[in-house]
N, CA, C and O atoms as a GROMACS GRO file, in nm:
protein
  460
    1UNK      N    1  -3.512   3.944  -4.755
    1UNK     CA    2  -3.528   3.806  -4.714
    1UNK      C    3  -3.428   3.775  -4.603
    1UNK      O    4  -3.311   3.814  -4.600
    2UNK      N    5  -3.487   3.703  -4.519
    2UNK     CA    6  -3.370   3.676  -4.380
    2UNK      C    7  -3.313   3.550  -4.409
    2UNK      O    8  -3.367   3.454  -4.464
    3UNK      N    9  -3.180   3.564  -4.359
    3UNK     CA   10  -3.110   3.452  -4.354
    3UNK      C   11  -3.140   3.327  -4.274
    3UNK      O   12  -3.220   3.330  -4.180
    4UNK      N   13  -3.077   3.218  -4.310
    4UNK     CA   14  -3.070   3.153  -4.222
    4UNK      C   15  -3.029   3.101  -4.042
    4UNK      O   16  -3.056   3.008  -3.967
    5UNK      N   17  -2.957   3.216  -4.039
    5UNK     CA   18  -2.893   3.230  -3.923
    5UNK      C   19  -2.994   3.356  -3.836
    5UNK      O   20  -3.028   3.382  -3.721
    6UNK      N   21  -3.017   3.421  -3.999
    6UNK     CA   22  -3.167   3.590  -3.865
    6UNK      C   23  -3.276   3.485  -3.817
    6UNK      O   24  -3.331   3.500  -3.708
    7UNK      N   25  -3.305   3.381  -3.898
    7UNK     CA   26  -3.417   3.294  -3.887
    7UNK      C   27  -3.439   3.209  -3.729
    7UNK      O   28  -3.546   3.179  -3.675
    8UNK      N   29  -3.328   3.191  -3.692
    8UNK     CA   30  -3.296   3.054  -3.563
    8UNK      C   31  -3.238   3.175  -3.505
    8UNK      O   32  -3.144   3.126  -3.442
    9UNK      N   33  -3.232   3.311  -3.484
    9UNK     CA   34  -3.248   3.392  -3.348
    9UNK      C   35  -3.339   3.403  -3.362
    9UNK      O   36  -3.386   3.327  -3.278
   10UNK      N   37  -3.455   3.467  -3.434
   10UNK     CA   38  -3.608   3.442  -3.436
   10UNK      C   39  -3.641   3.362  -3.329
   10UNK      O   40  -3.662   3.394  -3.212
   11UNK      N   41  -3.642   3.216  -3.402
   11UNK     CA   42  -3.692   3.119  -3.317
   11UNK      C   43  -3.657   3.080  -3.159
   11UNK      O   44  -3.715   3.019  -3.070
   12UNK      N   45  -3.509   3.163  -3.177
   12UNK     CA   46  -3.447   3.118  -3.011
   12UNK      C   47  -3.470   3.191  -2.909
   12UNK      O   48  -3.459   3.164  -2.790
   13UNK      N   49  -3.526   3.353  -3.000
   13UNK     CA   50  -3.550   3.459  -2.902
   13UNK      C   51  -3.715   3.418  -2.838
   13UNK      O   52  -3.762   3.453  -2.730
   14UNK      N   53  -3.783   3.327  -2.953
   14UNK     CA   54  -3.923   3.324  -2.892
   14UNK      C   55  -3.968   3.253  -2.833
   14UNK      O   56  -4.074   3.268  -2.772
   15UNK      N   57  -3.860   3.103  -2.836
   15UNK     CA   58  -3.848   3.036  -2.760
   15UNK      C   59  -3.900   3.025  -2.595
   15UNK      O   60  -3.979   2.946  -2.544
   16UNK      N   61  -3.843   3.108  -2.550
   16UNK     CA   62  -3.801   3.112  -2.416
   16UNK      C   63  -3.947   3.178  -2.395
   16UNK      O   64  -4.000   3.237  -2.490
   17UNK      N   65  -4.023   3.165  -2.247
   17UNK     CA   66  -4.150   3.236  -2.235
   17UNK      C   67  -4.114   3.365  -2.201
   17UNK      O   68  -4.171   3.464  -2.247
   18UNK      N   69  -3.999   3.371  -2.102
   18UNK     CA   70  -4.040   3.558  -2.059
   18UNK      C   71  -4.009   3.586  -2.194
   18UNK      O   72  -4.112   3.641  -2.233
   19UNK      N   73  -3.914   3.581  -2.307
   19UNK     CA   74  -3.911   3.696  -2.398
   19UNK      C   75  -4.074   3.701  -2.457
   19UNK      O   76  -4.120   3.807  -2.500
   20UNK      N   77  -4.140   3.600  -2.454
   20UNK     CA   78  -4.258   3.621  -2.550
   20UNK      C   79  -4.343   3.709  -2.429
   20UNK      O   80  -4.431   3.786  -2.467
   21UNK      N   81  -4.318   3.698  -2.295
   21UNK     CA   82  -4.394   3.783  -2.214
   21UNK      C   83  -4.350   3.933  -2.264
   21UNK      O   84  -4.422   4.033  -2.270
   22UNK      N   85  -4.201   3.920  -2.300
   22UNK     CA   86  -4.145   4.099  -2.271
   22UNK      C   87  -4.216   4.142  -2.412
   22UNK      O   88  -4.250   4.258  -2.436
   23UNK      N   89  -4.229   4.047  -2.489
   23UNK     CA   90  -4.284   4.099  -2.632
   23UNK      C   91  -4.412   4.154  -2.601
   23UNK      O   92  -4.453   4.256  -2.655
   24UNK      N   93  -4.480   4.088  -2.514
   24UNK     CA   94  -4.657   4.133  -2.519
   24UNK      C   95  -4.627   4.272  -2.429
   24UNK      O   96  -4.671   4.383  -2.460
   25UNK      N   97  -4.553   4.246  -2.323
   25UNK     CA   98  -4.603   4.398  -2.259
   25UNK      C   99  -4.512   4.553  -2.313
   25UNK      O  100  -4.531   4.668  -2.273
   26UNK      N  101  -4.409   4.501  -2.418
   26UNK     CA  102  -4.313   4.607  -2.539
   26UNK      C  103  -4.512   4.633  -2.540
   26UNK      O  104  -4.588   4.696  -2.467
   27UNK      N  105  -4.533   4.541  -2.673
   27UNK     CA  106  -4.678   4.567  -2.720
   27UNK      C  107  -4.766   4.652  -2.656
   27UNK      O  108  -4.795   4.766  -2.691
   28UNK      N  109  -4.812   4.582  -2.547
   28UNK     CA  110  -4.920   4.615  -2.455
   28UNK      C  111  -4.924   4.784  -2.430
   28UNK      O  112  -5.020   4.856  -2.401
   29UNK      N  113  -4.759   4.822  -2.455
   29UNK     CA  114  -4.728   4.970  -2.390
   29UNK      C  115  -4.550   5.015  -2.475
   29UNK      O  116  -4.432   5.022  -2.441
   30UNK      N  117  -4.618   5.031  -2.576
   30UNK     CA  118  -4.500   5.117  -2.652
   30UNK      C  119  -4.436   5.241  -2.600
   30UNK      O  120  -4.496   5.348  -2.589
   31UNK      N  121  -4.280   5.217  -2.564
   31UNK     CA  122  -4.179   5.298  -2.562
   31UNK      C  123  -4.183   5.300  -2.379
   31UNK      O  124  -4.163   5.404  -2.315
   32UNK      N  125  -4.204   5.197  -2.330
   32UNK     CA  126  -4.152   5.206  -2.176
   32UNK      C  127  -3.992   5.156  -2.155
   32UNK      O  128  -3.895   5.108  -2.215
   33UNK      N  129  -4.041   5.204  -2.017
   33UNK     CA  130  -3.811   5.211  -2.014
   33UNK      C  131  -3.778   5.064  -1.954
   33UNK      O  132  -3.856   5.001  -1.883
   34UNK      N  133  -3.665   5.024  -1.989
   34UNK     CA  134  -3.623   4.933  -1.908
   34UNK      C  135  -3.646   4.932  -1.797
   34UNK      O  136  -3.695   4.823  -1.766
   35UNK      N  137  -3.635   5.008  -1.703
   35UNK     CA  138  -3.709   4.970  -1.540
   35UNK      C  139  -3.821   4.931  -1.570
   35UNK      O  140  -3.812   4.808  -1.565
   36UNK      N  141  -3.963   4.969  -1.611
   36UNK     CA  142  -4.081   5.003  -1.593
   36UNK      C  143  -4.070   4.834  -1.644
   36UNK      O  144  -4.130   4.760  -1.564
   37UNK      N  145  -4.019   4.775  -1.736
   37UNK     CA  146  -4.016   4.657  -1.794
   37UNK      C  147  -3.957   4.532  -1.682
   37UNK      O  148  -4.000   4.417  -1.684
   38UNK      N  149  -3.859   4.577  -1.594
   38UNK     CA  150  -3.813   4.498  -1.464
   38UNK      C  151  -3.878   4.482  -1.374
   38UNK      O  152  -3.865   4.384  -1.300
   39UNK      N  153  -3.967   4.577  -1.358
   39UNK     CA  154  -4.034   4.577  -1.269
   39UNK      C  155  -4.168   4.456  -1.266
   39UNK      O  156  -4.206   4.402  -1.162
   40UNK      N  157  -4.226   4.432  -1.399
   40UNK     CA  158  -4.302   4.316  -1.405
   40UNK      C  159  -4.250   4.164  -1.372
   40UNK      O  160  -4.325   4.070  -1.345
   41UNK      N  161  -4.131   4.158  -1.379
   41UNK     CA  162  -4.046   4.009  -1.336
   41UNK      C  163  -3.998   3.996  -1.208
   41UNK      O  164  -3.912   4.078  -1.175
   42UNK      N  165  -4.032   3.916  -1.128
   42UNK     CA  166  -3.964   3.848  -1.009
   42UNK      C  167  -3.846   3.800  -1.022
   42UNK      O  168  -3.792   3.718  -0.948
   43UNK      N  169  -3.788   3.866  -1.150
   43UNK     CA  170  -3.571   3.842  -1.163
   43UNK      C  171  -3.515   3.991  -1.131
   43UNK      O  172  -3.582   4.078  -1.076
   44UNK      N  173  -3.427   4.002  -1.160
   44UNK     CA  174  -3.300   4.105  -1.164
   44UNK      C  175  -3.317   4.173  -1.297
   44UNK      O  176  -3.372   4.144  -1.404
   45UNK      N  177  -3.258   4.257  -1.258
   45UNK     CA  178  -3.280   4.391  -1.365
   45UNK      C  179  -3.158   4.339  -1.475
   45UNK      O  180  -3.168   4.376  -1.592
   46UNK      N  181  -3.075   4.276  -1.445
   46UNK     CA  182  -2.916   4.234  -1.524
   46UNK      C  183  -3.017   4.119  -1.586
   46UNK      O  184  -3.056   4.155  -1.697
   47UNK      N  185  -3.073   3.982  -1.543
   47UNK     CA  186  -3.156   3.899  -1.619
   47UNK      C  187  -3.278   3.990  -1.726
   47UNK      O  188  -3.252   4.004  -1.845
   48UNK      N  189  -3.370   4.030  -1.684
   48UNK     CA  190  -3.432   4.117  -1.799
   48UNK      C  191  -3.354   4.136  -1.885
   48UNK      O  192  -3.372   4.076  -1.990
   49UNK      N  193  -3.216   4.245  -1.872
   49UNK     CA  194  -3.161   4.257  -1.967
   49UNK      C  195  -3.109   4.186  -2.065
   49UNK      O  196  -3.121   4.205  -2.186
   50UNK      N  197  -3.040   4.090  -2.001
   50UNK     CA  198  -2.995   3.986  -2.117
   50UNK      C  199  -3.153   3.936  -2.191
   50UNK      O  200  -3.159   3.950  -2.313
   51UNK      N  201  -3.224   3.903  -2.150
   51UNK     CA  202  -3.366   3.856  -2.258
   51UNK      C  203  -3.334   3.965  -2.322
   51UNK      O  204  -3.272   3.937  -2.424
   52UNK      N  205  -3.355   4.127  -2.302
   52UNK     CA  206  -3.400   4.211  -2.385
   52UNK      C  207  -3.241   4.214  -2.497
   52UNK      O  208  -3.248   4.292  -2.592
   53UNK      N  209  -3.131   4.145  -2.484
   53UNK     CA  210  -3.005   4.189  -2.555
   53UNK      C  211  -3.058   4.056  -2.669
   53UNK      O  212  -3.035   4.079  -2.788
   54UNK      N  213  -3.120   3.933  -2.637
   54UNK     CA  214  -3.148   3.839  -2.737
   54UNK      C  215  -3.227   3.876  -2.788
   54UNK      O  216  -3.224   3.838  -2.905
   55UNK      N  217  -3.359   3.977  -2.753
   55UNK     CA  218  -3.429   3.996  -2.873
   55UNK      C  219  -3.419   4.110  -2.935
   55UNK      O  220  -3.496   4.144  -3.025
   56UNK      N  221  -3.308   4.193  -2.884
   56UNK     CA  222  -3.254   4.286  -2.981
   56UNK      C  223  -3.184   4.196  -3.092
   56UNK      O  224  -3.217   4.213  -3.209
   57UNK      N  225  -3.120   4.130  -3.069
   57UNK     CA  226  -3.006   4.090  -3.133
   57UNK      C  227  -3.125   4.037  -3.274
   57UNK      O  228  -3.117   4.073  -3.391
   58UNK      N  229  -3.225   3.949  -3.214
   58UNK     CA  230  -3.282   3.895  -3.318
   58UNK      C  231  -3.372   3.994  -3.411
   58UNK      O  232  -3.425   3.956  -3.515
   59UNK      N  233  -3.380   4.107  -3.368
   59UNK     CA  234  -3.428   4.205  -3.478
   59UNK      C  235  -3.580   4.250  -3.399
   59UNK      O  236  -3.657   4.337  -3.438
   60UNK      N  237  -3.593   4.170  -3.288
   60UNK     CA  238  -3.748   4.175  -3.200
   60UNK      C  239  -3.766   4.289  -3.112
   60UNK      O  240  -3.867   4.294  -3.042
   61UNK      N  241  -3.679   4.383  -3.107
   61UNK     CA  242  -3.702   4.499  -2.992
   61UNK      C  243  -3.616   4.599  -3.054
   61UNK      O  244  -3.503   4.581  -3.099
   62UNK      N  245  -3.660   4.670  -3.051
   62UNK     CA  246  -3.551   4.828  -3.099
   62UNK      C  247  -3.603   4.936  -2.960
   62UNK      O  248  -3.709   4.987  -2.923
   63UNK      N  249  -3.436   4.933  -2.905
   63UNK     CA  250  -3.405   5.028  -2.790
   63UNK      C  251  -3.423   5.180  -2.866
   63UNK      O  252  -3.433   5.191  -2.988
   64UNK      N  253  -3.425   5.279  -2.782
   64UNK     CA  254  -3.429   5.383  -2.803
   64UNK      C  255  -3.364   5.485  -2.719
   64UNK      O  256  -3.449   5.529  -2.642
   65UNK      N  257  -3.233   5.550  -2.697
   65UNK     CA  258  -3.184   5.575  -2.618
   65UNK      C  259  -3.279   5.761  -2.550
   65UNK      O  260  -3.299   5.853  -2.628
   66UNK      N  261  -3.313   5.767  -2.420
   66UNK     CA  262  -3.365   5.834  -2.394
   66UNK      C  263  -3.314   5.911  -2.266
   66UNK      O  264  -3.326   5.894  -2.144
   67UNK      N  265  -3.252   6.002  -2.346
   67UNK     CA  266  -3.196   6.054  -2.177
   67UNK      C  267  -3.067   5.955  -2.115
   67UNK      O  268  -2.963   5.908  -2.161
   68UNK      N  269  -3.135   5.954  -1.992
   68UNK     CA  270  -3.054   5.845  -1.924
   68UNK      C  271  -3.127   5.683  -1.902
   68UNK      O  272  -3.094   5.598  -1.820
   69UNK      N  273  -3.258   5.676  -2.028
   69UNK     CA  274  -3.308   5.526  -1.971
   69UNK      C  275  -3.310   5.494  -2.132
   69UNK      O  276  -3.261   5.559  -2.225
   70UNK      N  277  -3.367   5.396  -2.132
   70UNK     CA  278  -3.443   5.326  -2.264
   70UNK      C  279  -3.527   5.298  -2.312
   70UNK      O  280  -3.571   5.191  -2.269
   71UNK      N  281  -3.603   5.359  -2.421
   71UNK     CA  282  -3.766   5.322  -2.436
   71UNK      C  283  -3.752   5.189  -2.526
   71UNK      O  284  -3.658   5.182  -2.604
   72UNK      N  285  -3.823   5.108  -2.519
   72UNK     CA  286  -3.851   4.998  -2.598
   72UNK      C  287  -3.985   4.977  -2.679
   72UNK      O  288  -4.102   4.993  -2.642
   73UNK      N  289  -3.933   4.936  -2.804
   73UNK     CA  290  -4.036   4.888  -2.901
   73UNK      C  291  -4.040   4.769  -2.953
   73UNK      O  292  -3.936   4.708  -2.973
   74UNK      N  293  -4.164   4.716  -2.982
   74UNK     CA  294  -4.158   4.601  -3.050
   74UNK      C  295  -4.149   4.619  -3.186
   74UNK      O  296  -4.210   4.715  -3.234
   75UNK      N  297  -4.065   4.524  -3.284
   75UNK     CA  298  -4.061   4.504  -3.375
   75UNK      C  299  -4.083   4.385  -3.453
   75UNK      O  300  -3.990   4.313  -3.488
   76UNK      N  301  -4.243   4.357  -3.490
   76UNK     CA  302  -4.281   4.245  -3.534
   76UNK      C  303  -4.237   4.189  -3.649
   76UNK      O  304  -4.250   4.070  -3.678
   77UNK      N  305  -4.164   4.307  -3.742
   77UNK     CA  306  -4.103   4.276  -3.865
   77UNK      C  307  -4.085   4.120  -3.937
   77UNK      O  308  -4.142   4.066  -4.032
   78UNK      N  309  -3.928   4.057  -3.805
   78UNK     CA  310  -3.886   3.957  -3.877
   78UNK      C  311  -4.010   3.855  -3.836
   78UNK      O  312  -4.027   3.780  -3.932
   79UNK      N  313  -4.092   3.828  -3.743
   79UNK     CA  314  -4.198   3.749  -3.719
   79UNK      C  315  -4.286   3.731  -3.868
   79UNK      O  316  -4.308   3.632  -3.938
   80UNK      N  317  -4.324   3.867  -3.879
   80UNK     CA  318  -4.469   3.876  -3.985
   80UNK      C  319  -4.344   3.776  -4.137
   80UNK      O  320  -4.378   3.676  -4.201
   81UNK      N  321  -4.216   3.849  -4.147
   81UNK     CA  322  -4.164   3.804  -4.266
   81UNK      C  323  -4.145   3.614  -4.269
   81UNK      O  324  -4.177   3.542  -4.364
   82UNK      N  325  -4.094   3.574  -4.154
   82UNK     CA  326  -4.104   3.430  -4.134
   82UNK      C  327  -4.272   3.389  -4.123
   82UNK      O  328  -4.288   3.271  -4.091
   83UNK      N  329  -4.355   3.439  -4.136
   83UNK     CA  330  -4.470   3.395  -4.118
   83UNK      C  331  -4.532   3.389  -4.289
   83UNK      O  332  -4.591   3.291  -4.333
   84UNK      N  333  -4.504   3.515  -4.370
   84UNK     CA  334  -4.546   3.535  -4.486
   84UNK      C  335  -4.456   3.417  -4.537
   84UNK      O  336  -4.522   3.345  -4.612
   85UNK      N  337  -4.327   3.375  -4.521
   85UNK     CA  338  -4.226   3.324  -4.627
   85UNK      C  339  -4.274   3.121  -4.622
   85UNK      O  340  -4.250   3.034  -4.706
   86UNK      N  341  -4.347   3.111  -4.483
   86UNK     CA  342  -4.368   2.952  -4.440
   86UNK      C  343  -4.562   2.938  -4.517
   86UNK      O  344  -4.602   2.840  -4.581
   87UNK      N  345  -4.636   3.048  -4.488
   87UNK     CA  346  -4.725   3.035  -4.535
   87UNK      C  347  -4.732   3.074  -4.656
   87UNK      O  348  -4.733   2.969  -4.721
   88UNK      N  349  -4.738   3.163  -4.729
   88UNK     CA  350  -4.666   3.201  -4.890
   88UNK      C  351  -4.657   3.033  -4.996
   88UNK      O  352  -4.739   2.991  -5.078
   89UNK      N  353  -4.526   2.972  -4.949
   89UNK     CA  354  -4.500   2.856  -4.979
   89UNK      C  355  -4.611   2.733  -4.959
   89UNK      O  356  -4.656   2.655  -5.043
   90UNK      N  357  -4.644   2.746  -4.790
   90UNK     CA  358  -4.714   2.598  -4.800
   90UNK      C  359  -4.867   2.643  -4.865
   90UNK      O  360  -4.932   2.564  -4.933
   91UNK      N  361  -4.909   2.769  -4.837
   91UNK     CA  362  -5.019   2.811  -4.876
   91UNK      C  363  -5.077   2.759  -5.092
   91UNK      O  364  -5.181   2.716  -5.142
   92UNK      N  365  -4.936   2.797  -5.151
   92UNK     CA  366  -4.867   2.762  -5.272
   92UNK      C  367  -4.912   2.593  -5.288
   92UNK      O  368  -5.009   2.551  -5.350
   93UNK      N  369  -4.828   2.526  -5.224
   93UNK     CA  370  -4.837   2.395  -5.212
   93UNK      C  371  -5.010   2.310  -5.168
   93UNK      O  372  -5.065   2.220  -5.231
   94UNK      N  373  -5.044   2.360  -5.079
   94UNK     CA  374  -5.170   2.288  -5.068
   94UNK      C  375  -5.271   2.318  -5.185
   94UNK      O  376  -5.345   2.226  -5.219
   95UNK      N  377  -5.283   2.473  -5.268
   95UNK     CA  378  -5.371   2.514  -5.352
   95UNK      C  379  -5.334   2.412  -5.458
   95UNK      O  380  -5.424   2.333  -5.488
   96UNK      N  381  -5.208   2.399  -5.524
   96UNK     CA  382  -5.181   2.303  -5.608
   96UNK      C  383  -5.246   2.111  -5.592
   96UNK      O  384  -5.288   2.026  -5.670
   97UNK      N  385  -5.227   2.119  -5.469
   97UNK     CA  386  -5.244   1.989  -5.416
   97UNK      C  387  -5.397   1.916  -5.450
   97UNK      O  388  -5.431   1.806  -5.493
   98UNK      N  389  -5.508   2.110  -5.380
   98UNK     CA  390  -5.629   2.095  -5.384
   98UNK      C  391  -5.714   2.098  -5.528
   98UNK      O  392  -5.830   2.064  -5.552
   99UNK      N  393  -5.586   2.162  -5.628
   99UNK     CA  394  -5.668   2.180  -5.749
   99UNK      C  395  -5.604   2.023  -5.838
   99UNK      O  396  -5.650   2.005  -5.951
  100UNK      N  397  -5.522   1.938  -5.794
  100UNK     CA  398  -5.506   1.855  -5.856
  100UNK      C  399  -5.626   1.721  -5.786
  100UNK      O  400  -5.657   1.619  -5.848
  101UNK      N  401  -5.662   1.747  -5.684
  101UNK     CA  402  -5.797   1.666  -5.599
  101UNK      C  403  -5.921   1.687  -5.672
  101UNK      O  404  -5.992   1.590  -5.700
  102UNK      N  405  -5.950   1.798  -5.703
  102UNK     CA  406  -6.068   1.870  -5.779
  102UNK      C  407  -6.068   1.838  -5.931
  102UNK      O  408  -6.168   1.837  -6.003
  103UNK      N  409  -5.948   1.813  -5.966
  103UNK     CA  410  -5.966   1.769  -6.115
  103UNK      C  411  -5.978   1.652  -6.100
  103UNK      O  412  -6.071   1.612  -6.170
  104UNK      N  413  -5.912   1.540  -6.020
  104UNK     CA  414  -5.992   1.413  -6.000
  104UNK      C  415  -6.104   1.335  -5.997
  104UNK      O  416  -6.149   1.233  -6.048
  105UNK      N  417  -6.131   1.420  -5.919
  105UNK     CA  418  -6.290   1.420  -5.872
  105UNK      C  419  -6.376   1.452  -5.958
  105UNK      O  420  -6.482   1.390  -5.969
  106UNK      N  421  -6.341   1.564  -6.041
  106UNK     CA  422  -6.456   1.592  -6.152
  106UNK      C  423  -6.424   1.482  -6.279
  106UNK      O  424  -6.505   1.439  -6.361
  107UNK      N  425  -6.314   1.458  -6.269
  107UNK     CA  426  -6.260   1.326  -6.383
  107UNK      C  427  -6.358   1.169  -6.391
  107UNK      O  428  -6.388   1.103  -6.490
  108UNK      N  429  -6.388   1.147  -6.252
  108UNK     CA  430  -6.465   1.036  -6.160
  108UNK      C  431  -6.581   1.065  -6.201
  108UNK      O  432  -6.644   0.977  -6.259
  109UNK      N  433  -6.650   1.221  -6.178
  109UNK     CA  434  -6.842   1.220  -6.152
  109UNK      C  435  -6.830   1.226  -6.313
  109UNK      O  436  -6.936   1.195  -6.367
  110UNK      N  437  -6.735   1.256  -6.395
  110UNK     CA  438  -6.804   1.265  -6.529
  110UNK      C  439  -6.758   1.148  -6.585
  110UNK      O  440  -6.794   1.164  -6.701
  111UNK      N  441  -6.713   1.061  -6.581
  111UNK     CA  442  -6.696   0.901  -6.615
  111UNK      C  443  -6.848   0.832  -6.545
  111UNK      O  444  -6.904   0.743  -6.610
  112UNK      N  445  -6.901   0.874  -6.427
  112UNK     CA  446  -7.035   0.803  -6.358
  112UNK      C  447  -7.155   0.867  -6.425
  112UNK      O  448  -7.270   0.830  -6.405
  113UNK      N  449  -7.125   0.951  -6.494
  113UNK     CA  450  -7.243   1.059  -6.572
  113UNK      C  451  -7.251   0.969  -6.676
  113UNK      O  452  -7.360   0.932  -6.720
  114UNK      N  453  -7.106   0.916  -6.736
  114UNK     CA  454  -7.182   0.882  -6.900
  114UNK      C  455  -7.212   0.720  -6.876
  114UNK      O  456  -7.224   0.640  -6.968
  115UNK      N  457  -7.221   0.687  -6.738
  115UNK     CA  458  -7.295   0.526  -6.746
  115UNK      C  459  -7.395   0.492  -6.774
  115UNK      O  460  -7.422   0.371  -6.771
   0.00000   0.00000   0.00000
């Protein structure tokens, strides 16, 4: 289970659009190097990097040291786990919600049945 603090780099790394761009093209093309990844941005190779050091940090990219470059991967991990842990719960909460509506309701048509 992630903390509170793995949780809000999550959110801060995805925040921002290029990281969610660097996420799709990690995706798009597993284990390309940091250049090959600079090369899609109209910034500096030092800017890329820092995006790619926040979503390391947040658990969203695992470097791979290769030689003399870096292959990159995505790691959807903490995403899918903040996704299971918000839906899990509210998913929890509305079923309860819907089966206390449904007993209502059938409480109502069978009170209008015995008129």
């Amino acid at each position: 289970m992630f903390t509170n603090n793995e949780i809000d780099q999550v959110f801060q790394a995805l925040a921002h659009t290029t990281r969610r761009e660097i996420l799709d093209l990690v995706r798009d093309k597993p284990g390309q190097s940091v250049g090959e990844l600079a090369q899609c941005f109209d910034v500096s190779r030092i800017a890329v990097m820092n995006h790619l050091a926040v979503l390391t940090t947040a658990g969203l990219i695992i470097s791979e040291k290769d030689g003399r470059s870096r292959r990159l991967y995505l790691n959807a991990m903490p995403i899918r786990e903040i996704y299971d842990r918000w839906t899990d719960s509210y998913s929890e909460q509305w079923l309860d919600r819907m089966s206390e509506i449904k007993l209502m309701a059938e409480a109502v048509a069978d009170k209008q049945n015995k008129r």
